[in-house]
KELO-677440 format. One record per residue (C-alpha): residue number from 1; x, y, z. Coordinates in steps of 0.001 Angstrom, whole numbers. Example, Ala and Ser with C-alpha at 12.3 -4.5 7.8 and 13.67 -1.06 7.14 Angstrom:
<nodes>
[1; [12300; -4500; 7800]];
[2; [13670; -1060; 7140]];
</nodes>
This chain:
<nodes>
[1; [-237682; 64328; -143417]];
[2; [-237597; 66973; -141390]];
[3; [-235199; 65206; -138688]];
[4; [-232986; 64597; -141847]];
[5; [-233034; 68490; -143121]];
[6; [-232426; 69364; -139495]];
[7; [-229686; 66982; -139375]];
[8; [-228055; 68332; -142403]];
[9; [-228125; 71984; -141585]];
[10; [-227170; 70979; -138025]];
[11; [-223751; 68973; -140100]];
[12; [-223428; 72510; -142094]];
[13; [-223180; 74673; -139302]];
[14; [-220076; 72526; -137485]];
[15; [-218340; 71702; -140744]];
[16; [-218485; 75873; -141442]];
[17; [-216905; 76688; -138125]];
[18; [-214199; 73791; -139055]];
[19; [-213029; 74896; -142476]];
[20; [-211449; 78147; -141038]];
[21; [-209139; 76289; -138348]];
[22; [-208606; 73270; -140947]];
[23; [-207096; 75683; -143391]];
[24; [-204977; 77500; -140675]];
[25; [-203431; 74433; -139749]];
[26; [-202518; 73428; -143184]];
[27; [-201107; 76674; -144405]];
[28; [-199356; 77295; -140966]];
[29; [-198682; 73789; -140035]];
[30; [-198931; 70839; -142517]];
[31; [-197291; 73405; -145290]];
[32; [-194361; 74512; -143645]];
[33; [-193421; 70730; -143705]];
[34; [-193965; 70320; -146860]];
[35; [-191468; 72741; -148427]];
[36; [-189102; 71770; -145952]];
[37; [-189544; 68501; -147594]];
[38; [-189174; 69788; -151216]];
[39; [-186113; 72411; -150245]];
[40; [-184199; 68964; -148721]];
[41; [-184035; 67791; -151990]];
[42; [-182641; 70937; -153455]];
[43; [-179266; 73135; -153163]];
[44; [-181216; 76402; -151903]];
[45; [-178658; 78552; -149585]];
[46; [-181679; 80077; -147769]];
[47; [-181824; 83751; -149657]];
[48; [-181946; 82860; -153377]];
[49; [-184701; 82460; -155394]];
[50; [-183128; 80179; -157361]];
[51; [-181772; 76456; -156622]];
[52; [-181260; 73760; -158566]];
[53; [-182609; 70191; -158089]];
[54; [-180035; 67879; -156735]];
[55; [-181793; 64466; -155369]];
[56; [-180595; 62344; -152504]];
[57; [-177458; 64169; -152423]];
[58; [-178012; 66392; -149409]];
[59; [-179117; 62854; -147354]];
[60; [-175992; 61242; -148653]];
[61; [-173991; 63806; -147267]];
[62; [-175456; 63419; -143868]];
[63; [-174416; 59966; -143861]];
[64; [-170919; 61262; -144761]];
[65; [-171077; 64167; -141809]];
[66; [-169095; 63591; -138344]];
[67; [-170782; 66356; -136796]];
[68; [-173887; 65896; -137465]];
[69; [-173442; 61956; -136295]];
[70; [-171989; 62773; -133405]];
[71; [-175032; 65308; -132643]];
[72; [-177633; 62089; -133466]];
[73; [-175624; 59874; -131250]];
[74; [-175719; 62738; -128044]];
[75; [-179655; 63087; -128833]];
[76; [-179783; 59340; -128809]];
[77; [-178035; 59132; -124990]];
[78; [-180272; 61874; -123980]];
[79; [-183250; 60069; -125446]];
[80; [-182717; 57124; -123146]];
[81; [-181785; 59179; -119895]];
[82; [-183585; 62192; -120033]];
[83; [-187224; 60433; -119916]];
[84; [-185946; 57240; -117287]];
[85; [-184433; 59673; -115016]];
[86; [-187159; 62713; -114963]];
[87; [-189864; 59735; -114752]];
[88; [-188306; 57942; -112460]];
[89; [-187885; 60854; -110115]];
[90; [-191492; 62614; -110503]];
[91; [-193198; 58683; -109670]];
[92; [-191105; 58315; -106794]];
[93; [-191822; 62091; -105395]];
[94; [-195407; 61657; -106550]];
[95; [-195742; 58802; -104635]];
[96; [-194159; 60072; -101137]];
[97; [-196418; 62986; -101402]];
[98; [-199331; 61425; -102358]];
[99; [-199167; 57571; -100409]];
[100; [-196109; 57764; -98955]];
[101; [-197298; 58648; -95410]];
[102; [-198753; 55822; -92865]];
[103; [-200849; 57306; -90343]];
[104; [-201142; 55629; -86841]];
[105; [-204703; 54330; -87293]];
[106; [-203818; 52730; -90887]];
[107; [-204686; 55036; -93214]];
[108; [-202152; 56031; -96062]];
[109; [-201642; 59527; -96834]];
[110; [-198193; 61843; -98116]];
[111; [-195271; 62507; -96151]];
[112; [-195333; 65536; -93959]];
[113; [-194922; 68660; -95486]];
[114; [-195917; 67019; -98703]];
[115; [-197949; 70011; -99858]];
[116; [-194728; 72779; -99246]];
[117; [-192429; 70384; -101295]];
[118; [-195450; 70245; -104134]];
[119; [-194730; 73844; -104519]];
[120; [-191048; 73392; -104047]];
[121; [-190855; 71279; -106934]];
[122; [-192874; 72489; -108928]];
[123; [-190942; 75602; -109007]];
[124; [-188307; 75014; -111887]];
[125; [-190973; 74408; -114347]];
[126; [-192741; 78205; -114174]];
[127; [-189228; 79211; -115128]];
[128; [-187824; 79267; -118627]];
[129; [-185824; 77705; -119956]];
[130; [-183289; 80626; -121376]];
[131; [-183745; 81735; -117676]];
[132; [-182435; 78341; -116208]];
[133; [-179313; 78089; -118872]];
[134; [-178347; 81965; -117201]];
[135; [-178551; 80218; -113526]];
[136; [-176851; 77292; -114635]];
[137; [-174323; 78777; -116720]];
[138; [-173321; 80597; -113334]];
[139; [-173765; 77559; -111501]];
[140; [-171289; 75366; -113649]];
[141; [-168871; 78779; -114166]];
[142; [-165039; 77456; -113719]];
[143; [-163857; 80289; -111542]];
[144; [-164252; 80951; -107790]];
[145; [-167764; 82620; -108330]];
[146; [-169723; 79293; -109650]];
[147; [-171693; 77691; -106971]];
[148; [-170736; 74178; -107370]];
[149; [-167043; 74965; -107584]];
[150; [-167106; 77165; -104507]];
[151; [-169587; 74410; -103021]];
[152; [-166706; 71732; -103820]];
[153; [-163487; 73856; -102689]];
[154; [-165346; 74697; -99097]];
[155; [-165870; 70842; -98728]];
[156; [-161766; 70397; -100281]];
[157; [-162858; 68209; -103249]];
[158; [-161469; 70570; -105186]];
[159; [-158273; 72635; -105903]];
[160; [-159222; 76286; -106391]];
[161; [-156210; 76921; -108400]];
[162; [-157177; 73896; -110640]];
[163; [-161235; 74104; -110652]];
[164; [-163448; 72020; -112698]];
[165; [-164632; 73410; -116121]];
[166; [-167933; 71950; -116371]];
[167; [-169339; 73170; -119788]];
[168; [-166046; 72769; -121111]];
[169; [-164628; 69575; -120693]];
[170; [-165941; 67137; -123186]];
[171; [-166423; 63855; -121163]];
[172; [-168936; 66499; -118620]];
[173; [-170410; 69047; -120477]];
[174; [-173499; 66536; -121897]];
[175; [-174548; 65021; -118377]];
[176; [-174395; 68865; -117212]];
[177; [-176957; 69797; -119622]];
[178; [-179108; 66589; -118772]];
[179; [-178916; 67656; -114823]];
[180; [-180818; 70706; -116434]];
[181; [-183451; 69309; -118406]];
[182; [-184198; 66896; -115620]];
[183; [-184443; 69628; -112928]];
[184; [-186714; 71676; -114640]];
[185; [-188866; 68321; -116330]];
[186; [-189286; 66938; -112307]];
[187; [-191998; 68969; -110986]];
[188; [-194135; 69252; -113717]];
[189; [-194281; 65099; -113791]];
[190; [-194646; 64889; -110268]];
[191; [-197824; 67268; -110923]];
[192; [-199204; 65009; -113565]];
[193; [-198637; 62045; -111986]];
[194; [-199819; 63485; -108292]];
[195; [-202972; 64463; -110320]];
[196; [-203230; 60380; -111634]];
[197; [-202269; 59636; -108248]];
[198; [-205606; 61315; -106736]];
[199; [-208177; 59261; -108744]];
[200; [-206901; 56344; -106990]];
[201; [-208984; 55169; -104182]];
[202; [-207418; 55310; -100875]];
[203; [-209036; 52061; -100410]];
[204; [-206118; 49965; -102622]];
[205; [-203573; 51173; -100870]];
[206; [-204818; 50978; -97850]];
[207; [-205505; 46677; -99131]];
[208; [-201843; 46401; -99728]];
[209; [-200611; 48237; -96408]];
[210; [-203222; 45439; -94656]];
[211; [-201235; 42925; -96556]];
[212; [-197733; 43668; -95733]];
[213; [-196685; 45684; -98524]];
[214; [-193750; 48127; -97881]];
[215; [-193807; 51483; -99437]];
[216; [-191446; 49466; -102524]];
[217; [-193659; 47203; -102995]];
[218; [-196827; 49429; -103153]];
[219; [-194905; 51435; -105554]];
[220; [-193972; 48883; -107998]];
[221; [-197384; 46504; -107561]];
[222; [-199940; 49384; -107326]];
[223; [-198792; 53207; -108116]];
[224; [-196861; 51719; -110983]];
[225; [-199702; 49849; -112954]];
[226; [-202343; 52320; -112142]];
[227; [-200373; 54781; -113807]];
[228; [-198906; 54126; -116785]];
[229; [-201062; 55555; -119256]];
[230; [-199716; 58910; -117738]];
[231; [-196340; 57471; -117496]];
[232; [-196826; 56609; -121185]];
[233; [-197648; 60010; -122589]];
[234; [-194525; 61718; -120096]];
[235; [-192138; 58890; -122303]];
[236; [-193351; 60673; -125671]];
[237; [-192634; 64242; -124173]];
[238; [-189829; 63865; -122595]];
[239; [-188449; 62013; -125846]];
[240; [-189400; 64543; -128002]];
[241; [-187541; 67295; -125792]];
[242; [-184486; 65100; -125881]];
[243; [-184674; 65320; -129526]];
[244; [-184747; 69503; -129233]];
[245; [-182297; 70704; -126709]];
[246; [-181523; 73559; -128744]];
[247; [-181956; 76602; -126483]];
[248; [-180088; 74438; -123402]];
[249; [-177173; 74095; -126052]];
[250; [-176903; 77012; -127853]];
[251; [-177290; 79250; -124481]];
[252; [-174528; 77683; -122188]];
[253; [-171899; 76142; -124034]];
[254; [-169298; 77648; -126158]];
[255; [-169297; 78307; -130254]];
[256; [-171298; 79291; -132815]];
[257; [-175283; 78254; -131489]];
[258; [-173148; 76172; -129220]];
[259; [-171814; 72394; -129535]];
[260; [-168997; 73135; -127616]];
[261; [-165933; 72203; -126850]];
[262; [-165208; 70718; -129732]];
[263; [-168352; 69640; -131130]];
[264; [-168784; 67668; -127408]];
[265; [-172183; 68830; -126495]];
[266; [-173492; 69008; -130335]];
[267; [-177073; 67950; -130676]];
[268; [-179021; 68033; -134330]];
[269; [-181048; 71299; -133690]];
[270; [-177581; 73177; -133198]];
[271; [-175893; 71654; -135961]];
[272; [-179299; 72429; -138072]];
[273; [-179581; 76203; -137160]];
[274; [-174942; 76411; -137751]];
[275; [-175661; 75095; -141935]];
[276; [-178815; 77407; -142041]];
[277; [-178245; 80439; -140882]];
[278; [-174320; 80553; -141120]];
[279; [-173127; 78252; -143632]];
[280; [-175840; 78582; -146332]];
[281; [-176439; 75236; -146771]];
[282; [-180564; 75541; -146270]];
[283; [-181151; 72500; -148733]];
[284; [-178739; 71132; -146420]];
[285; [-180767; 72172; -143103]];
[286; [-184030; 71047; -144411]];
[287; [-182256; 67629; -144620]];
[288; [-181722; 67414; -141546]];
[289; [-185147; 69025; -140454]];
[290; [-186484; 66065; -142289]];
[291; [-184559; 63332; -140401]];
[292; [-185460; 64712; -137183]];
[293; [-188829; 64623; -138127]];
[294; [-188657; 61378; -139099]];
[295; [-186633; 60412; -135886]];
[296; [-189194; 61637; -134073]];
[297; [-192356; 60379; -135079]];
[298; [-190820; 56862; -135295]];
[299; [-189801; 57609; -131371]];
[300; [-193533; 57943; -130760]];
[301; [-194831; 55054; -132492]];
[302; [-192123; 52845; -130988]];
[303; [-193008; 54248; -127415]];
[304; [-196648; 53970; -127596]];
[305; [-196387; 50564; -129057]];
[306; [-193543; 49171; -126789]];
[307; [-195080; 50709; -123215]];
[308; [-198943; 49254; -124345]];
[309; [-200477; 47048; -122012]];
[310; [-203833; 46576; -120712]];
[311; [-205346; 49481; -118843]];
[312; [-206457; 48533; -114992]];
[313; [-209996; 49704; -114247]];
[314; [-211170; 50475; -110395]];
</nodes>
């Protein structure tokens, strides 16, 4: 009995300490959503008290809006490139500075100077990311002061009279913003995945330099397979940033929270923030809060479910 009473009072003591961060979370975090919820299936302009009950209308309208289509189909090309093309990157510079080294006596180890471009990497990612849309707003600028203009006249690929407008010319101004978010995203990867990378005995790839394998081949047929529960989890992140890009958006390209030129670079958040805080139309926002939430959460299942395979024990 007294193992039980002990027991109980020991079950007393951790649910106390639990009820004050439980109830944080759902007034702060779980209730938030659920108002959102209610207000999408209201008219509320965001500073009344008052709104009226209007039902599916606000998610019928969505169907009905170009704009905010247009935004879910640029969050949609960013959700398939963002994550392939920051992974892709941060396994292959993992990999040369972790195992992509072959010493004279056999043994594997990084490239030269593999701890130098750790740091060097690594970099972009201690910056933030209102910080990186200043530098690259001056590095995309259209006149003889941006950096990849003035990089691009010196070599004569470009006209100076006639240079490129980067954040405003429509068929550009997207895959500009995803060189961005893959820049900074790299080097925090390639830490992750350098960190994975470590727990792996030596020994493996050592067996598959012994058997011929090329640095390809080790990639694919070892670093690969060992990895991808972290590769996994880096899908889900990188997917849910695609599905953000707000302060990349709103920062360096042109209108009202951005979307510019002509609607060109538009992504959900922006159009979201334009009907709440300048149009009025909160019910309206919430809506669209809603389907990104929605969006989102069905991202994650889909990843989790469609990268699952067997974890490889060593």
């Amino acid at each position: 009995m007294s193992h039980v009473a002990q027991g109980g009072r020991r079950g007393g003591f951790i649910a106390g300490f639990l009820v004050a961060p439980l109830a944080l979370y759902l007034t702060f975090v779980i209730w938030p959503y659920v108002q959102t919820f209610g207000y999408s299936f209201t008219n509320w302009t965001g500073q009344s008290p008052t709104f009226d009950f209007v039902g599916l209308e606000n998610y019928s309208a969505l169907t009905k809006d170009e704009v905010f289509r247009g935004a879910l189909w640029h969050n949609l090309l960013l959700l398939v490139f963002v994550p392939t093309i920051t992974i892709l990157l941060a396994l292959f510079f993992a990999f040369m500075v972790n195992a992509g080294g072959r010493g004279a006596a056999g043994g594997v180890h990084g490239v030269r100077g593999s701890a130098f471009y750790k740091i060097v990497y690594f970099f972009p990612q201690v910056l933030s990311l209102a910080i990186l849309a200043v530098l690259f707003s001056a590095v995309y600028r259209s006149d003889e002061g941006g950096l990849l203009n003035g990089i691009l006249t010196r070599m004569g690929l470009v006209d100076p009279r006639a240079p490129i407008e980067w954040l405003n010319e429509p068929s550009l101004v997207l895959w500009c913003l995803l060189l961005v978010v893959v820049w900074h995203g790299v080097g925090f990867y390639l830490v992750l995945f350098s960190a994975a990378m470590q727990s792996v005995p030596k020994d493996i790839y050592e067996a598959a330099l012994l058997d011929g394998a090329g640095r390809a081949q080790t990639f694919f047929k070892v670093t690969l397979p060992l990895l991808w529960d972290s590769v996994q989890t880096s899908a889900v992140y990188l997917g849910i940033a695609a599905m953000d890009m707000f302060v990349l958006v709103s920062t360096m390209t042109s209108g009202q929270f951005g979307g510019g030129p002509d609607h060109h670079s538009e992504v959900m958040a922006t159009v979201l923030m334009r009907n709440f805080l300048t149009f009025g139309k909160s019910g309206y926002a919430c809506a669209m809060g809603v389907v990104m939430l929605v969006l989102t959460m069905i991202l994650s299942v889909v990843t989790l479910r469609a990268t699952r395979r067997e974890r490889i024990e060593f």
